[in-house]
C-alpha positions as CSV (number, residue, x, y, z in Angstrom):
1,X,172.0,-136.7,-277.1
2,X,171.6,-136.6,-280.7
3,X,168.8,-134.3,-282.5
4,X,166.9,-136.2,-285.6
5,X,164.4,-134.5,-287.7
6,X,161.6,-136.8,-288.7
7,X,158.6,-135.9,-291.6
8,X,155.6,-138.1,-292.6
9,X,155.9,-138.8,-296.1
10,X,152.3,-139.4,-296.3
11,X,151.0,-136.2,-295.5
12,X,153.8,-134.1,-296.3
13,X,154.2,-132.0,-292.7
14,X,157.0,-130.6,-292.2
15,X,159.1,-132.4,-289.6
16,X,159.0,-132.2,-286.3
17,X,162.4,-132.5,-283.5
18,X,162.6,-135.7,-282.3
19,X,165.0,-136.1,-279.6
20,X,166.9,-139.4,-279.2
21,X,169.8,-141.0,-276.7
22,X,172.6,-143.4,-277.8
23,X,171.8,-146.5,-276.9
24,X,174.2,-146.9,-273.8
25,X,172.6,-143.9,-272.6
26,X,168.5,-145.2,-273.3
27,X,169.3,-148.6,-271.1
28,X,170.5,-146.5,-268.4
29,X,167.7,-144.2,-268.1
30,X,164.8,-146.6,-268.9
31,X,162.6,-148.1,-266.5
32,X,163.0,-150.8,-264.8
33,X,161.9,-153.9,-266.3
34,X,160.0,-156.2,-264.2
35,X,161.5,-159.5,-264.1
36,X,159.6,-162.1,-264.6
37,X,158.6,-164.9,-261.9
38,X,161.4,-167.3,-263.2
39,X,164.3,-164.6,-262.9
40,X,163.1,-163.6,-259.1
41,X,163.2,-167.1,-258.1
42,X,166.5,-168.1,-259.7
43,X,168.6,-164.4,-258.2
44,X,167.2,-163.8,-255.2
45,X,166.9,-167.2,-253.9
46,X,170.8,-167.9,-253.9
47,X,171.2,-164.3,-252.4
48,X,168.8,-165.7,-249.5
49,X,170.6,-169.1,-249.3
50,X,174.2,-166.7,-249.0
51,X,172.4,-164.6,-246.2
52,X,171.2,-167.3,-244.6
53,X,173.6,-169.3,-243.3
54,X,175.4,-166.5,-241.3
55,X,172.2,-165.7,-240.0
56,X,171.0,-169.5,-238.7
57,X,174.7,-170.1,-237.8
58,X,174.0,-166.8,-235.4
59,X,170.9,-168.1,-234.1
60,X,173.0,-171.6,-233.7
61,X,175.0,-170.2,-231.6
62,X,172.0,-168.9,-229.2
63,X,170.3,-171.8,-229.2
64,X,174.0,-173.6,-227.8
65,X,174.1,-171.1,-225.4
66,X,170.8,-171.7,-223.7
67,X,171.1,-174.7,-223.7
68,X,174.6,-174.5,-221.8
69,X,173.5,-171.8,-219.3
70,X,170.0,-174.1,-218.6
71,X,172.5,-177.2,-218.2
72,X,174.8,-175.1,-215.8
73,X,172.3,-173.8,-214.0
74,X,170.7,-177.8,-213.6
75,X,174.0,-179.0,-212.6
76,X,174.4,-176.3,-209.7
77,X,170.7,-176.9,-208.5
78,X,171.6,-180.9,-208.5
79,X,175.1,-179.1,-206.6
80,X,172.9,-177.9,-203.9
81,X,170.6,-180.4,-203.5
82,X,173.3,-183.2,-202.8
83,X,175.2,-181.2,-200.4
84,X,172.3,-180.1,-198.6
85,X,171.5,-183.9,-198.1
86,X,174.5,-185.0,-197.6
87,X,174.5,-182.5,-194.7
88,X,171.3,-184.2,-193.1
89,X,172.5,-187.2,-193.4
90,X,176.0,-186.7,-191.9
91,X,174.2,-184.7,-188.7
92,X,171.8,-188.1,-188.7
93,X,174.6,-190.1,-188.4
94,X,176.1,-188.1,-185.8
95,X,173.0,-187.0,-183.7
96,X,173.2,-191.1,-183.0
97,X,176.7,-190.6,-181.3
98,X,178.3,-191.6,-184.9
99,X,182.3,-191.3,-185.1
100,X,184.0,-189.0,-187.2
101,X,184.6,-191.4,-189.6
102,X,181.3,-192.7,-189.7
103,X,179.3,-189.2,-190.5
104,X,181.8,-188.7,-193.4
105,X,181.1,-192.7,-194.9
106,X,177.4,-191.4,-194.1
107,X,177.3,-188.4,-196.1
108,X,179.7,-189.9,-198.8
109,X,177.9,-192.9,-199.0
110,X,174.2,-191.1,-199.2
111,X,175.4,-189.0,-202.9
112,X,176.3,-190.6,-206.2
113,X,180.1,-191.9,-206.8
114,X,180.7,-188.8,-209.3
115,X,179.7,-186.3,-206.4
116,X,182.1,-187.9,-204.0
117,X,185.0,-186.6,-205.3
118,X,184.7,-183.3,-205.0
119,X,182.8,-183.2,-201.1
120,X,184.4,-182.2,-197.8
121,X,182.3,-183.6,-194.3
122,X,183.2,-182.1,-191.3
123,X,182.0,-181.3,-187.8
124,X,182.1,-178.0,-186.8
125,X,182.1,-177.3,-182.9
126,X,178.8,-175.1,-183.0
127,X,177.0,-178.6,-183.2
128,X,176.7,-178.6,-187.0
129,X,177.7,-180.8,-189.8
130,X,179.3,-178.3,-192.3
131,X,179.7,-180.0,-196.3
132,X,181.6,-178.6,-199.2
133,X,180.7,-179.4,-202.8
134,X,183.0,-177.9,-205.7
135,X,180.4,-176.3,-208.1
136,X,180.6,-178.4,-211.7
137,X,180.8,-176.6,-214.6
138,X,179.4,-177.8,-218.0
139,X,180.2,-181.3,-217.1
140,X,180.0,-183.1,-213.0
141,X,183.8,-184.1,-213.4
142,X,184.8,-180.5,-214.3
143,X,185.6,-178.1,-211.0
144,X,186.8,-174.9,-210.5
145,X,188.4,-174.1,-207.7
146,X,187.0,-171.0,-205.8
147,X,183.6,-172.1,-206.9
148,X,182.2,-174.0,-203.4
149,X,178.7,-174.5,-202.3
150,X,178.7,-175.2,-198.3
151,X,175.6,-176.7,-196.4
152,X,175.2,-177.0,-193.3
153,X,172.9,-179.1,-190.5
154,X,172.5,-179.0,-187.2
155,X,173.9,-182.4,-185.4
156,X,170.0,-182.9,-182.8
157,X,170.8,-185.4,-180.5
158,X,168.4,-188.5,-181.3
159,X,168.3,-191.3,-179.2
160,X,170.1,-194.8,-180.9
């Protein structure tokens, strides 16, 4: 800090102390300036367009997530309803005194050709027609093994 001694040459007081800072020192412990509306739309908006791409990739990422967890969820309700009908329709076939053969074509034949792959018809000897379905995940082609919905319907014996 340097000390200055100032007088008025008009009126001839004596001077008075007069304190003043260097001038690295005065920008440091002015005020701050407001900046006018040019210079906060210039700065601030790159900073937003740098924080905003991790954040909308983030919420990116959400949004593909629901959407796969809705679509798996789809695919095993589509699961469930196919073996459950291809159940009724293999215990139709053999409540009419189908053969073996015939209640699986049945039950094959009453799904769509992706479906059939991954489906196992059989008669149990409790009087049911028991069908296995490999649970799809993400995609109908893709199974896992372990992941197996079973339906099963009871083969009522119908007159032909």
């Amino acid at each position: 800090m340097v000390r200055r001694r100032v007088t008025s040459a008009s009126t001839g007081m004596n001077a008075t102390d007069v304190r003043t800072m260097p001038e690295a020192s005065q920008e440091q412990h002015r005020a701050p300036r407001r900046s006018s509306a040019r210079e906060r739309q210039s700065a601030p908006a790159s900073a937003r367009k740098e924080q905003a791409f991790p954040a909308s990739l983030g919420v990116l990422l959400m949004v593909i997530l629901a959407i796969a967890i809705i679509w798996q969820l789809g695919l095993w309700g589509v699961t469930a309803t196919l073996t459950s009908h291809a159940a009724d329709e293999a215990a139709r076939a053999a409540s009419v005194g189908g053969s073996t053969a015939e209640v699986r074509e049945d039950a094959l034949r009453s799904v769509p050709s992706w479906f059939r792959e991954n489906m196992d018809v059989s008669q149990t000897t409790l009087g049911t027609v028991k069908v296995t379905s490999s649970m799809p995940v993400l995609m109908p082609i893709l199974t896992v093994d372990g992941l197996d919905l079973t339906s099963e319907a009871p083969i009522v014996a119908e007159s032909p």
